[in-house]
N, C-alpha and C positions, 0 to 999 in steps of 0.2 A: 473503568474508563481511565483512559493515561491524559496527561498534558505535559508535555514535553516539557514547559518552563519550569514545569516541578519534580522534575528528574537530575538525580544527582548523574554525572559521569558514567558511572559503573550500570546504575538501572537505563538511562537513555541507552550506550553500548547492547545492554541486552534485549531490550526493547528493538533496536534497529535491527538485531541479531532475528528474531520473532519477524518483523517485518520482511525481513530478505527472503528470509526463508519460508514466507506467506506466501511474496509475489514471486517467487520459482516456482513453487506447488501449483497456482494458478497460473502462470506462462504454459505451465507442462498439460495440467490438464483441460485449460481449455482453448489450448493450441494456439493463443496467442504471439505475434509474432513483435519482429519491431514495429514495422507498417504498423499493423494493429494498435499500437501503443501509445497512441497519441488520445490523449485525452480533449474533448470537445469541449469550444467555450459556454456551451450549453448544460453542460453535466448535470447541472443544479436542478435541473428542470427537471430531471429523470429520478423519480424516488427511488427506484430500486437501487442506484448508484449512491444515493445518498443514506 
């Protein structure tokens, strides 16, 4: 588990690095678009999302 406030410089960069290249893999494969992309004020509600 990460927490960003305890990330030096160099580990958050490669963390964010991990990240990006998490939500590419997921845009591509589950054809996510921009429309798509919006996150609902309800999210929380939805355990799988959480």
């Amino acid at each position: 588990m990460y927490r960003w406030a305890d990330l030096d410089g160099a580990q958050a960069a490669e963390l964010w690095a991990e990240l990006i290249a998490w939500a590419s893999w997921f845009r591509r494969r589950y054809s996510v678009t921009d429309s798509d992309a919006v996150i609902p004020p309800c999210w929380y509600r939805h355990p799988v999302a959480v």
